[in-house]
PyMOL Python script that loads the backbone (N, CA, C, O; Angstrom):
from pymol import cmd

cmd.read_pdbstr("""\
ATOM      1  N   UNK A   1       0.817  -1.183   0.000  1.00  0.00           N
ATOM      2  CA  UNK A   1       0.000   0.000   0.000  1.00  0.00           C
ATOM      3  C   UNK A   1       0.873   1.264   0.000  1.00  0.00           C
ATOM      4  O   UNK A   1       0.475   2.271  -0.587  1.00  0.00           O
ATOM      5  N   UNK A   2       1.710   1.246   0.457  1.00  0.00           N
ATOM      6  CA  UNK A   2       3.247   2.180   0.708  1.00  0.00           C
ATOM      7  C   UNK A   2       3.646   2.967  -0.631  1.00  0.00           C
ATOM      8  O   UNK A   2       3.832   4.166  -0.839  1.00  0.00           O
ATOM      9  N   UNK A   3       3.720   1.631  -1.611  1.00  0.00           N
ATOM     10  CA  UNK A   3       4.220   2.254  -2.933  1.00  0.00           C
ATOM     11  C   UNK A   3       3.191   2.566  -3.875  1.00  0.00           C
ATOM     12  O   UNK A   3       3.367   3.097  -4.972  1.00  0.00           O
ATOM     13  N   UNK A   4       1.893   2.129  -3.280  1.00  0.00           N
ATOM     14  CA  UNK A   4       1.072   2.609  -4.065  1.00  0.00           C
ATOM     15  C   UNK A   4       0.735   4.338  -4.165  1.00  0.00           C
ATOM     16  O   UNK A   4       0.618   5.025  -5.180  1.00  0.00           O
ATOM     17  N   UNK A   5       0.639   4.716  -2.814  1.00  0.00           N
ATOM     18  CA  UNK A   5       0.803   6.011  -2.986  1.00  0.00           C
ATOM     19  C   UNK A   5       2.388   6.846  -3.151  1.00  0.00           C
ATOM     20  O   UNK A   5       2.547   7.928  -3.715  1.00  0.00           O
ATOM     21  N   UNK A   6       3.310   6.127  -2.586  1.00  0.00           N
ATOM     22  CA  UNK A   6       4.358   6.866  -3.265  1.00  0.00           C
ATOM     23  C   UNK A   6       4.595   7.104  -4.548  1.00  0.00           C
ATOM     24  O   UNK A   6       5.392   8.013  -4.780  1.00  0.00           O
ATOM     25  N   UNK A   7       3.957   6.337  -5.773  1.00  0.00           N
ATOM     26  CA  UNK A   7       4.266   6.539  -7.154  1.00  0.00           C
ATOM     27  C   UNK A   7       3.828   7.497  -7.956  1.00  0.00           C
ATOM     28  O   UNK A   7       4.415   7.892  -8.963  1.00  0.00           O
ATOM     29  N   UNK A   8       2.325   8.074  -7.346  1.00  0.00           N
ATOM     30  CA  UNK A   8       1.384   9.167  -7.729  1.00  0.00           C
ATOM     31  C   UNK A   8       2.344  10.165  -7.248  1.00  0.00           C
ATOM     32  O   UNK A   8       3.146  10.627  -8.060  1.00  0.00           O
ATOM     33  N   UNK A   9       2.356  10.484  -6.248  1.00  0.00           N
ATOM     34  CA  UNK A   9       3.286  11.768  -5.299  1.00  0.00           C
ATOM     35  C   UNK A   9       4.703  11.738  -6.455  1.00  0.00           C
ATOM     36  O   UNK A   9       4.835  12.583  -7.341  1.00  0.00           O
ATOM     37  N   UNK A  10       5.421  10.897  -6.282  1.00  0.00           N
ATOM     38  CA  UNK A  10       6.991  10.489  -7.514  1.00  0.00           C
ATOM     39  C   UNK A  10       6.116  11.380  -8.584  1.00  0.00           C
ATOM     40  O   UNK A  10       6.284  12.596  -8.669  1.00  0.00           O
ATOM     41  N   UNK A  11       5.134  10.639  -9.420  1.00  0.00           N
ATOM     42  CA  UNK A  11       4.968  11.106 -10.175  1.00  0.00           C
ATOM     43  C   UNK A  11       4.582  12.829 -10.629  1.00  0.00           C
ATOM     44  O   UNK A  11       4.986  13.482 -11.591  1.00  0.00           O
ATOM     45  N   UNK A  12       3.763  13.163  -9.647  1.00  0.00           N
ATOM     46  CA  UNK A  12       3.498  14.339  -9.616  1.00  0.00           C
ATOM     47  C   UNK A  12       4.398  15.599  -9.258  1.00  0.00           C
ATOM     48  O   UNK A  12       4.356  16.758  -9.670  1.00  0.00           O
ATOM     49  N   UNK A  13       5.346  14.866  -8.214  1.00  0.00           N
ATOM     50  CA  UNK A  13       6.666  15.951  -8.056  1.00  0.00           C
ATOM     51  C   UNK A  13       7.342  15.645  -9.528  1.00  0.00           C
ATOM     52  O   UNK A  13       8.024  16.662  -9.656  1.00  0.00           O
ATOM     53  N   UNK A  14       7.470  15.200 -10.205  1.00  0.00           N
ATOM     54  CA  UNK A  14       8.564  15.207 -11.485  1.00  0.00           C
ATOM     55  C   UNK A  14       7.655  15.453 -12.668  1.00  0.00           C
ATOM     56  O   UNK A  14       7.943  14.858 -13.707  1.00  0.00           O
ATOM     57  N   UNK A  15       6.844  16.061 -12.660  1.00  0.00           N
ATOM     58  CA  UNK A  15       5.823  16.822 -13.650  1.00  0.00           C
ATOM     59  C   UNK A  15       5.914  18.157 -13.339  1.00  0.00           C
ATOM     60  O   UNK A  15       5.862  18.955 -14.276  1.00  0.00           O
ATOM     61  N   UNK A  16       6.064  18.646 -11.993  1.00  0.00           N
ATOM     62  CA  UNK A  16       6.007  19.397 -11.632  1.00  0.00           C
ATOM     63  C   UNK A  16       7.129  20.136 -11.198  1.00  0.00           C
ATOM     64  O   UNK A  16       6.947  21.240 -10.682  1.00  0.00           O
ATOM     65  N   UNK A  17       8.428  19.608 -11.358  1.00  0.00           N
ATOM     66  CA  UNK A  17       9.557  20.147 -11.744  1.00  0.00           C
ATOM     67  C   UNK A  17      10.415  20.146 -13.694  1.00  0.00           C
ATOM     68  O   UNK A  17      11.518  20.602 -13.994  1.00  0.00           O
ATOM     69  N   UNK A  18       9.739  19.701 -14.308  1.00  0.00           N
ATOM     70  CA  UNK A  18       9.788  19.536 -15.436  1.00  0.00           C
ATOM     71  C   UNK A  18      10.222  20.816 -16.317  1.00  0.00           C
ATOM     72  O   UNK A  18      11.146  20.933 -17.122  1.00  0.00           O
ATOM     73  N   UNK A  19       9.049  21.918 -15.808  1.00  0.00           N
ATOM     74  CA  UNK A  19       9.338  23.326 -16.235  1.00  0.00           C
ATOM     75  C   UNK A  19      10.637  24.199 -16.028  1.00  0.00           C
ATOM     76  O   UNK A  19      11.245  24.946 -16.795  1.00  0.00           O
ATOM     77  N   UNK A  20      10.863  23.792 -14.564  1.00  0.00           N
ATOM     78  CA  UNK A  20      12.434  24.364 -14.015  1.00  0.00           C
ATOM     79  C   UNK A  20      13.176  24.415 -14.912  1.00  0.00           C
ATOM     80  O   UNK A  20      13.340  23.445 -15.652  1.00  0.00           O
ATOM     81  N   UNK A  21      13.878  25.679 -15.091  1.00  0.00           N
ATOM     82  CA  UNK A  21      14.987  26.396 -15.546  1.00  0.00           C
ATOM     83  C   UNK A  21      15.061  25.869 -17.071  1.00  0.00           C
ATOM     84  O   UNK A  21      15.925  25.510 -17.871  1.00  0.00           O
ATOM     85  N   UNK A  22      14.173  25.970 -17.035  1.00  0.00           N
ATOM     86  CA  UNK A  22      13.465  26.268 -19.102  1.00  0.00           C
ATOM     87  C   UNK A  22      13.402  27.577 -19.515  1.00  0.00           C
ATOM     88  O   UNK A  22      12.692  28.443 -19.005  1.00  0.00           O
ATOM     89  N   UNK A  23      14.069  27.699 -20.341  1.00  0.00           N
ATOM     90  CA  UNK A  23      13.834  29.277 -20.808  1.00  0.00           C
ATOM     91  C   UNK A  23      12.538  29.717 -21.064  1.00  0.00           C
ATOM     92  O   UNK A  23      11.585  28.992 -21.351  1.00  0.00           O
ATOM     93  N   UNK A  24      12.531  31.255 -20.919  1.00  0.00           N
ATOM     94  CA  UNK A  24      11.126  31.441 -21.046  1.00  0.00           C
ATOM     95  C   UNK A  24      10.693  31.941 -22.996  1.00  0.00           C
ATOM     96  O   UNK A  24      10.620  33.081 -23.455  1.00  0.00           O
ATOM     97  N   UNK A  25      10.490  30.637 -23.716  1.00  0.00           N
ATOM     98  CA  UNK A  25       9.917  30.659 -24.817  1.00  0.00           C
ATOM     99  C   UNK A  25       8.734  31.902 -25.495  1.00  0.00           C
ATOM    100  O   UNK A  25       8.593  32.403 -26.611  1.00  0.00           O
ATOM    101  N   UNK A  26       8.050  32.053 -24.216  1.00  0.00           N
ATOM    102  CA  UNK A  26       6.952  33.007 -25.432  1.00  0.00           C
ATOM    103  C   UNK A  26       7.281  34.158 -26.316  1.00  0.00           C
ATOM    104  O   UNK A  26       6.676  34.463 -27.344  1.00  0.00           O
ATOM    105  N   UNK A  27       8.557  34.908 -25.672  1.00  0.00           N
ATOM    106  CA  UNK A  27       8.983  35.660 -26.715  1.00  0.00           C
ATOM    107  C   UNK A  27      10.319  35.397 -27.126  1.00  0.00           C
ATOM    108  O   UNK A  27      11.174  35.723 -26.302  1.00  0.00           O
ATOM    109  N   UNK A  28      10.723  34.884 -28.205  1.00  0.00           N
ATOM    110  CA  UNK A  28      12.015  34.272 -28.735  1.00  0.00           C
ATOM    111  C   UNK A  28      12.758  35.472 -28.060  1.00  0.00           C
ATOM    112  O   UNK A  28      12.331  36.457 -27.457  1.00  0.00           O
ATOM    113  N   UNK A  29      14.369  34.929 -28.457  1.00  0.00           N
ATOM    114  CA  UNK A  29      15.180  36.522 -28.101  1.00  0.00           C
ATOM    115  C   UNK A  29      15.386  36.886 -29.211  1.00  0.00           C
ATOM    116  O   UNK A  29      15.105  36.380 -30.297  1.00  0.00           O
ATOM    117  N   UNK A  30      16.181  38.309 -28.780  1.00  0.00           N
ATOM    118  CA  UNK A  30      17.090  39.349 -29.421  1.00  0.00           C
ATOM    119  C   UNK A  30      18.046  38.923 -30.298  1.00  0.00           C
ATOM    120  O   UNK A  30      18.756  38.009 -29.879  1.00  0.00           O
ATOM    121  N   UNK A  31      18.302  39.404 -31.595  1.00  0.00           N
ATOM    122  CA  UNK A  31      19.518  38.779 -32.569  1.00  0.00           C
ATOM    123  C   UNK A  31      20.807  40.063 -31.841  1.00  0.00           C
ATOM    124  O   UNK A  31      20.336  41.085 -31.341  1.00  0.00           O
ATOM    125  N   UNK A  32      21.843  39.933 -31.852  1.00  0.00           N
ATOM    126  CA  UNK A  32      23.274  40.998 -31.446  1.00  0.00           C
ATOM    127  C   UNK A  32      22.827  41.530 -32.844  1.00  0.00           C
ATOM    128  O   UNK A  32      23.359  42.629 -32.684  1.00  0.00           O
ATOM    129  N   UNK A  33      22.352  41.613 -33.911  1.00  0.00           N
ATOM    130  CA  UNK A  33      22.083  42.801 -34.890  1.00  0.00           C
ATOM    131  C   UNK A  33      20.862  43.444 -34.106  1.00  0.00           C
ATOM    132  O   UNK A  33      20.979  44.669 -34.066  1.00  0.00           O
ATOM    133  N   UNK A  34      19.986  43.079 -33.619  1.00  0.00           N
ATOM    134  CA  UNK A  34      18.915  43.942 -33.077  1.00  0.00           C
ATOM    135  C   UNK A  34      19.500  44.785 -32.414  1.00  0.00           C
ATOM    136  O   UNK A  34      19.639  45.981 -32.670  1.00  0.00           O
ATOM    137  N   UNK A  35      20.035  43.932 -31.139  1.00  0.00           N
ATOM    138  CA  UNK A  35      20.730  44.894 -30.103  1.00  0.00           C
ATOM    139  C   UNK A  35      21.208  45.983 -30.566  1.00  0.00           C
ATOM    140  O   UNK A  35      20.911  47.128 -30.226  1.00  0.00           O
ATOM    141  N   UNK A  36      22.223  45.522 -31.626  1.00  0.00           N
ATOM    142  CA  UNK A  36      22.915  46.720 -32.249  1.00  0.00           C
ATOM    143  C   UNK A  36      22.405  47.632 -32.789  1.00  0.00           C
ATOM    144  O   UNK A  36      23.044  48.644 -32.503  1.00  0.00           O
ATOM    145  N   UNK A  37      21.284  47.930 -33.668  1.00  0.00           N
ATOM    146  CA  UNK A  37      20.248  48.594 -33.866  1.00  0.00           C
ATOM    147  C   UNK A  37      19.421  49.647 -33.094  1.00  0.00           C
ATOM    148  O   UNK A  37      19.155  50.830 -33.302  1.00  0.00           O
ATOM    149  N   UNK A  38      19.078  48.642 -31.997  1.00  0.00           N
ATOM    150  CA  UNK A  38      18.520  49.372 -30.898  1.00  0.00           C
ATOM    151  C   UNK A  38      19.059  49.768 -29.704  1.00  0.00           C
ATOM    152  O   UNK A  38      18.331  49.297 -28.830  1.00  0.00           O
ATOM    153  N   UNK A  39      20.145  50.520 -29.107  1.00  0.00           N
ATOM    154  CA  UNK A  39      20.978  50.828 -28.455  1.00  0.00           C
ATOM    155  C   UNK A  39      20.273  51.160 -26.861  1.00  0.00           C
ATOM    156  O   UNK A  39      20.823  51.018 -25.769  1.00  0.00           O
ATOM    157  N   UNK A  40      18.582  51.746 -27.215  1.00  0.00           N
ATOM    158  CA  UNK A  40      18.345  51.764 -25.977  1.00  0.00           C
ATOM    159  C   UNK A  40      17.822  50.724 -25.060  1.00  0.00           C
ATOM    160  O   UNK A  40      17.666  50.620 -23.844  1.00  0.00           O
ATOM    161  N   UNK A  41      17.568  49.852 -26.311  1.00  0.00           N
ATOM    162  CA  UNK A  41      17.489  48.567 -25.480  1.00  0.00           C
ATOM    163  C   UNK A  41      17.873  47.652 -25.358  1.00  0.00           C
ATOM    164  O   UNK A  41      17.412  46.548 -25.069  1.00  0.00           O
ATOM    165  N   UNK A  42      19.417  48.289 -25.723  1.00  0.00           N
ATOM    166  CA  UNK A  42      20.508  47.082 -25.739  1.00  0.00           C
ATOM    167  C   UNK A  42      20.900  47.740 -24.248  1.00  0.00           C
ATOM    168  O   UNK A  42      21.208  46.924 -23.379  1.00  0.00           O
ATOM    169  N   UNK A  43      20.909  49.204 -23.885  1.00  0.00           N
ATOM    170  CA  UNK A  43      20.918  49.685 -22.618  1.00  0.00           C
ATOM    171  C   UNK A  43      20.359  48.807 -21.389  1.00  0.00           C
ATOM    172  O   UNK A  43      20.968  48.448 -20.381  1.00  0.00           O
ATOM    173  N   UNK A  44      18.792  48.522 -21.829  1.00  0.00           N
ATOM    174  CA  UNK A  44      17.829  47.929 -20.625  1.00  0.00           C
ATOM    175  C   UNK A  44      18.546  46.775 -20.355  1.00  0.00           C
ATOM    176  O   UNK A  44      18.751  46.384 -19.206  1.00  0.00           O
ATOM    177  N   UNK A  45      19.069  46.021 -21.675  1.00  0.00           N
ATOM    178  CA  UNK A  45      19.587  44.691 -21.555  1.00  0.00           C
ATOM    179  C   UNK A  45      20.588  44.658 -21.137  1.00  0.00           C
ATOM    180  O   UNK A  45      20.627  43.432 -21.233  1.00  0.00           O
ATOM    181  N   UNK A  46      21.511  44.888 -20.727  1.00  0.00           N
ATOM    182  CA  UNK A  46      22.987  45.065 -20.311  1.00  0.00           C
ATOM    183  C   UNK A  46      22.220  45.333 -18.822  1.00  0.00           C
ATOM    184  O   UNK A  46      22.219  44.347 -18.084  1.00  0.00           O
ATOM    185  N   UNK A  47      21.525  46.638 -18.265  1.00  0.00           N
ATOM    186  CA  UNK A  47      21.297  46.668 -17.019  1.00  0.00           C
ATOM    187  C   UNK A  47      21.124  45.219 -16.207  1.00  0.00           C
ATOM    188  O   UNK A  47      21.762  44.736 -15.271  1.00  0.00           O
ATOM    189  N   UNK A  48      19.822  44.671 -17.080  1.00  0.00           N
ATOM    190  CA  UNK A  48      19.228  43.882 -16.291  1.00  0.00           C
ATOM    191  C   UNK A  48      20.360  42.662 -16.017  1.00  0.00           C
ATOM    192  O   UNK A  48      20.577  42.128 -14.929  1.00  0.00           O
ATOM    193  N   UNK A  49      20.926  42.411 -17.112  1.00  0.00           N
ATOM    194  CA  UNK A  49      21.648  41.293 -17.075  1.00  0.00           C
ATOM    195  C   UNK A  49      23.036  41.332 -15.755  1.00  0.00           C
ATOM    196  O   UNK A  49      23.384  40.423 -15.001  1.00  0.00           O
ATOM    197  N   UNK A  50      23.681  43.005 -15.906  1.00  0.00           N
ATOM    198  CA  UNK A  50      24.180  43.480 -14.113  1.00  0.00           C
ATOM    199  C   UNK A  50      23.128  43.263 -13.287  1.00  0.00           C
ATOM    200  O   UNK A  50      23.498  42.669 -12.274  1.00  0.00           O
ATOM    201  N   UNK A  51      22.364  43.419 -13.299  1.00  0.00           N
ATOM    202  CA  UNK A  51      21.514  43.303 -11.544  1.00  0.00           C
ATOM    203  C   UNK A  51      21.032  42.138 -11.380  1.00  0.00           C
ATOM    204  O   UNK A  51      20.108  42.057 -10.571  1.00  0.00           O
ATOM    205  N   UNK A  52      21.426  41.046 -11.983  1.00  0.00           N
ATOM    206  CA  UNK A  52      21.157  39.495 -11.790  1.00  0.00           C
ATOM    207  C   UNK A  52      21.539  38.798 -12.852  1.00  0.00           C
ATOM    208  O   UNK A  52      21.029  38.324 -13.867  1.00  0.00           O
ATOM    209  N   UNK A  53      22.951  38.891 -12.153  1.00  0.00           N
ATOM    210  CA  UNK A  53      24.237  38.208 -13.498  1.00  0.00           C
ATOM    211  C   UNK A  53      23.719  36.132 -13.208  1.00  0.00           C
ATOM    212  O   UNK A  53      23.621  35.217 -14.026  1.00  0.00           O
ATOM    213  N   UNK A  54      23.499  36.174 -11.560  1.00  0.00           N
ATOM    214  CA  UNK A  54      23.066  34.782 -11.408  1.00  0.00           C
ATOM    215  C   UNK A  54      21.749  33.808 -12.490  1.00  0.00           C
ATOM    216  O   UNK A  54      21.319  32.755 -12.961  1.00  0.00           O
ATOM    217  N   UNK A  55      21.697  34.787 -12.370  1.00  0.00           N
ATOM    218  CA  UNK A  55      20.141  34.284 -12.854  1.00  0.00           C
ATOM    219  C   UNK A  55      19.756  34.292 -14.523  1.00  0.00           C
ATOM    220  O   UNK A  55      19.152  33.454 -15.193  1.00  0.00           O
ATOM    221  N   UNK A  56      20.311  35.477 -14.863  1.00  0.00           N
ATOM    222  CA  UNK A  56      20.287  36.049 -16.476  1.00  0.00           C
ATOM    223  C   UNK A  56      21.415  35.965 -17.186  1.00  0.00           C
ATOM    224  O   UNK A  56      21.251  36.256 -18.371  1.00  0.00           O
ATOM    225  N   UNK A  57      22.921  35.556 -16.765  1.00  0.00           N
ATOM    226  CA  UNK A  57      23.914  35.901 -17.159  1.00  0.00           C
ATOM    227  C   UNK A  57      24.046  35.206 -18.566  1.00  0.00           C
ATOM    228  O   UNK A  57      24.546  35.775 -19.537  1.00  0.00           O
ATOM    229  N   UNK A  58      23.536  33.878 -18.586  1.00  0.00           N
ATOM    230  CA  UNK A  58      23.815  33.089 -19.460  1.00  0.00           C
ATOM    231  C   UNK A  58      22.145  32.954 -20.247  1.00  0.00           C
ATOM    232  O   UNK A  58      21.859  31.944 -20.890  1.00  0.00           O
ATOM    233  N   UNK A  59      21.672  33.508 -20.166  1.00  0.00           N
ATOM    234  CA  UNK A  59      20.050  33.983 -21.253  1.00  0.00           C
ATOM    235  C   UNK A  59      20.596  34.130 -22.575  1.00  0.00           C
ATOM    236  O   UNK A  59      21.755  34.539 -22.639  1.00  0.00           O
ATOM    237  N   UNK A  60      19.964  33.867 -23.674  1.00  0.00           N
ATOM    238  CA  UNK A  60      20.327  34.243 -24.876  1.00  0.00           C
ATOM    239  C   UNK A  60      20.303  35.876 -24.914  1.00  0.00           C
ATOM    240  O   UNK A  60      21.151  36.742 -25.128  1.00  0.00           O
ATOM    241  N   UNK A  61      19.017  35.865 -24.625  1.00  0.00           N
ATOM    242  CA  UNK A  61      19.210  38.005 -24.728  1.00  0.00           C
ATOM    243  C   UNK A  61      20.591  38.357 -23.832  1.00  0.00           C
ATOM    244  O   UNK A  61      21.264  39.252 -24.344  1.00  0.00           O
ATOM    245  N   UNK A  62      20.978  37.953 -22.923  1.00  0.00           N
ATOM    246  CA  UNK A  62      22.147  38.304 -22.190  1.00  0.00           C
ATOM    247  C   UNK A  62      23.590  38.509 -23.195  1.00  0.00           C
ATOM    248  O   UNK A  62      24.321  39.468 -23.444  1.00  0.00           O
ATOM    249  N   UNK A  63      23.550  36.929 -23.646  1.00  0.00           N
ATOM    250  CA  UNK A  63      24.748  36.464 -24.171  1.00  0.00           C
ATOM    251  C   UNK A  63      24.564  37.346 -25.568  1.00  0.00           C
ATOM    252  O   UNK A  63      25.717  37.557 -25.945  1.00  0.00           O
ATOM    253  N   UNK A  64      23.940  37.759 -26.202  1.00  0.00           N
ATOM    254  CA  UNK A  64      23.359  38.610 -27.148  1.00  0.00           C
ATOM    255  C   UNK A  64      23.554  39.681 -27.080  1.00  0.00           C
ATOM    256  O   UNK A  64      24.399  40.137 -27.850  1.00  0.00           O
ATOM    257  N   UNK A  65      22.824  40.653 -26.066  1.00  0.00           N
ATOM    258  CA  UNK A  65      23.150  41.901 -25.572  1.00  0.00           C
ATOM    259  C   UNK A  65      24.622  42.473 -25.342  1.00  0.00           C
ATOM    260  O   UNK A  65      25.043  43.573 -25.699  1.00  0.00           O
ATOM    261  N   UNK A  66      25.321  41.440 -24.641  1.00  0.00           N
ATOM    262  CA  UNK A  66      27.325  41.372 -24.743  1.00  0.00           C
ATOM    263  C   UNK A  66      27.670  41.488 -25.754  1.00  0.00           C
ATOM    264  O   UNK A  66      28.561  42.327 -25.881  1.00  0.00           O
ATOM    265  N   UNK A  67      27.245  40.817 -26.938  1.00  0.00           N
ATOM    266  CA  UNK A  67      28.591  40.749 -27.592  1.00  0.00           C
ATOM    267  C   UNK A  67      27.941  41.513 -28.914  1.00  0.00           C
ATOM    268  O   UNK A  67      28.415  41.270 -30.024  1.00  0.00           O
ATOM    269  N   UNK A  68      26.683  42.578 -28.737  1.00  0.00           N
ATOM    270  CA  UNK A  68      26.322  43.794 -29.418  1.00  0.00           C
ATOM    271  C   UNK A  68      26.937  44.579 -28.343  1.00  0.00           C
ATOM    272  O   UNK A  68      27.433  45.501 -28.990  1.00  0.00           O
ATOM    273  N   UNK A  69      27.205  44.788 -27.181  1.00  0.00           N
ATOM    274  CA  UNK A  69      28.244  45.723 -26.647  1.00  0.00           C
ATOM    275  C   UNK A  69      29.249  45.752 -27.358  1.00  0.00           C
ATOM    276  O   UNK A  69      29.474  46.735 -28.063  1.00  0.00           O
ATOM    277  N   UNK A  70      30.164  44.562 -27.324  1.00  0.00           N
ATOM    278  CA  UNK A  70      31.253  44.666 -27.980  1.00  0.00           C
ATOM    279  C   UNK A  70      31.404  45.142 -29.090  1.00  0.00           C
ATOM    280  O   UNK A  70      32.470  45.691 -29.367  1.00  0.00           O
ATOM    281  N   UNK A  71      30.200  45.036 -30.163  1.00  0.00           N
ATOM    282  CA  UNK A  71      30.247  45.051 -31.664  1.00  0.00           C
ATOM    283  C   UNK A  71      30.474  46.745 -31.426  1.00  0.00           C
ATOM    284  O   UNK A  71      31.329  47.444 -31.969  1.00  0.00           O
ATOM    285  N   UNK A  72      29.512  47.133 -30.517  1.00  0.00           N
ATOM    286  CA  UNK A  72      29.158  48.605 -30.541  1.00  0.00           C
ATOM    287  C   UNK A  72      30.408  49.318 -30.496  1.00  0.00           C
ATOM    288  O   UNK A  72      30.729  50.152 -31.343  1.00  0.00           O
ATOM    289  N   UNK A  73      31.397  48.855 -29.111  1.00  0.00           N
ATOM    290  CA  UNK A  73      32.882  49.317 -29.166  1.00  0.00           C
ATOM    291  C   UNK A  73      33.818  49.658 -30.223  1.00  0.00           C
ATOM    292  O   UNK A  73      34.590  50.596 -30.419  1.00  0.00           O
ATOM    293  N   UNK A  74      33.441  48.386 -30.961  1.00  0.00           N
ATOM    294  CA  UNK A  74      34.420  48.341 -31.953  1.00  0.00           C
ATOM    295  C   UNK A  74      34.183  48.962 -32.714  1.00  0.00           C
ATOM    296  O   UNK A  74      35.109  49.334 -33.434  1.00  0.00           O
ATOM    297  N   UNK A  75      32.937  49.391 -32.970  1.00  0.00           N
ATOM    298  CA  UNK A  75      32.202  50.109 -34.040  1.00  0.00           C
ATOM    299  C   UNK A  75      33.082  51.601 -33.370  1.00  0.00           C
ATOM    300  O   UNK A  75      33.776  52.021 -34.295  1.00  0.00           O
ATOM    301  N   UNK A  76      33.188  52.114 -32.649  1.00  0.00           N
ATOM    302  CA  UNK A  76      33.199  53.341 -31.898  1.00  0.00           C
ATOM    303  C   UNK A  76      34.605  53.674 -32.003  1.00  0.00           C
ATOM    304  O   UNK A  76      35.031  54.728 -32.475  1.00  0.00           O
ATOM    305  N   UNK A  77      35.374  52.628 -31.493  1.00  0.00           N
ATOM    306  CA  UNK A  77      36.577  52.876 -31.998  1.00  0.00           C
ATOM    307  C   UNK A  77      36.719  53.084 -33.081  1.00  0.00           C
ATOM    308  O   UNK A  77      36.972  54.238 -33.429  1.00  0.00           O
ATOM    309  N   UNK A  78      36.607  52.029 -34.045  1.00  0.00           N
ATOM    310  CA  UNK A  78      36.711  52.237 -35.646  1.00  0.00           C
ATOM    311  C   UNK A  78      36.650  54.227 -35.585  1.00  0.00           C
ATOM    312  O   UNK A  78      37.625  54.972 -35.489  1.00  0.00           O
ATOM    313  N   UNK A  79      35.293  54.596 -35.673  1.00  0.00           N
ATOM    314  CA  UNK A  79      34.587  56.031 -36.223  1.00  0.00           C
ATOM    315  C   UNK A  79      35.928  56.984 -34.989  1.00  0.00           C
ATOM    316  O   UNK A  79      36.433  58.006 -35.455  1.00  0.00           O
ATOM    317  N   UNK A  80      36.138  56.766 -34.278  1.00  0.00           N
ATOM    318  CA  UNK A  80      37.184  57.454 -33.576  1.00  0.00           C
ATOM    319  C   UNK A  80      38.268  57.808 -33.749  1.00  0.00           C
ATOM    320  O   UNK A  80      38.859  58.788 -33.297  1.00  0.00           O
ATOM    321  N   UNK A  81      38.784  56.556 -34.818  1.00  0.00           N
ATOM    322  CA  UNK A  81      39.875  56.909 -35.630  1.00  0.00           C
ATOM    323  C   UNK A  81      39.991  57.574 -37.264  1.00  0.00           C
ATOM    324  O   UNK A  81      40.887  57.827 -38.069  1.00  0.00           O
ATOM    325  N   UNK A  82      38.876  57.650 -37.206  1.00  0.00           N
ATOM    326  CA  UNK A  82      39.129  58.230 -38.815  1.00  0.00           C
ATOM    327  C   UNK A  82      38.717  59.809 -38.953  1.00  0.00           C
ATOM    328  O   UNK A  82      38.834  60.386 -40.034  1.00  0.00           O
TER     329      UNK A  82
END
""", "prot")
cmd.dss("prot")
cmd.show_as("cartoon", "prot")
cmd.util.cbc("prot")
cmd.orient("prot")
């Protein structure tokens, strides 16, 4: 009788962790050309991704948002020198 109800409970805790640390799909991300494009919300994105590097650091919009920073730099330098 023991395992009879332990298997429902098993079962229901591992349905119910299933979702955990799934990205959140409904809105695809950001391409690093968007970012780059949109500077002020390559701004928001860079913030957020500092104020919860734990949590967001490794997000596609994160990892995205970086390395349209970088593009942006380089871009900046480039126009700086000529």
């Amino acid at each position: 009788m023991k395992t009879i109800t332990s298997i429902p409970l098993l079962l229901a805790a591992t349905i119910n962790l299933t979702g955990c640390n799934e990205a959140d799909t409904s809105r695809p991300p950001k391409t690093v050309g968007w970012f780059f494009e949109h500077r002020d919300e390559l701004a928001v994105a860079l913030k957020a991704c500092r104020d919860n590097p734990g949590e967001l650091a490794k997000t596609p919009n994160c990892v995205n948002a970086n390395e349209a920073r970088n593009k942006v730099t380089v871009q900046e330098m480039k126009d700086a020198l000529r």
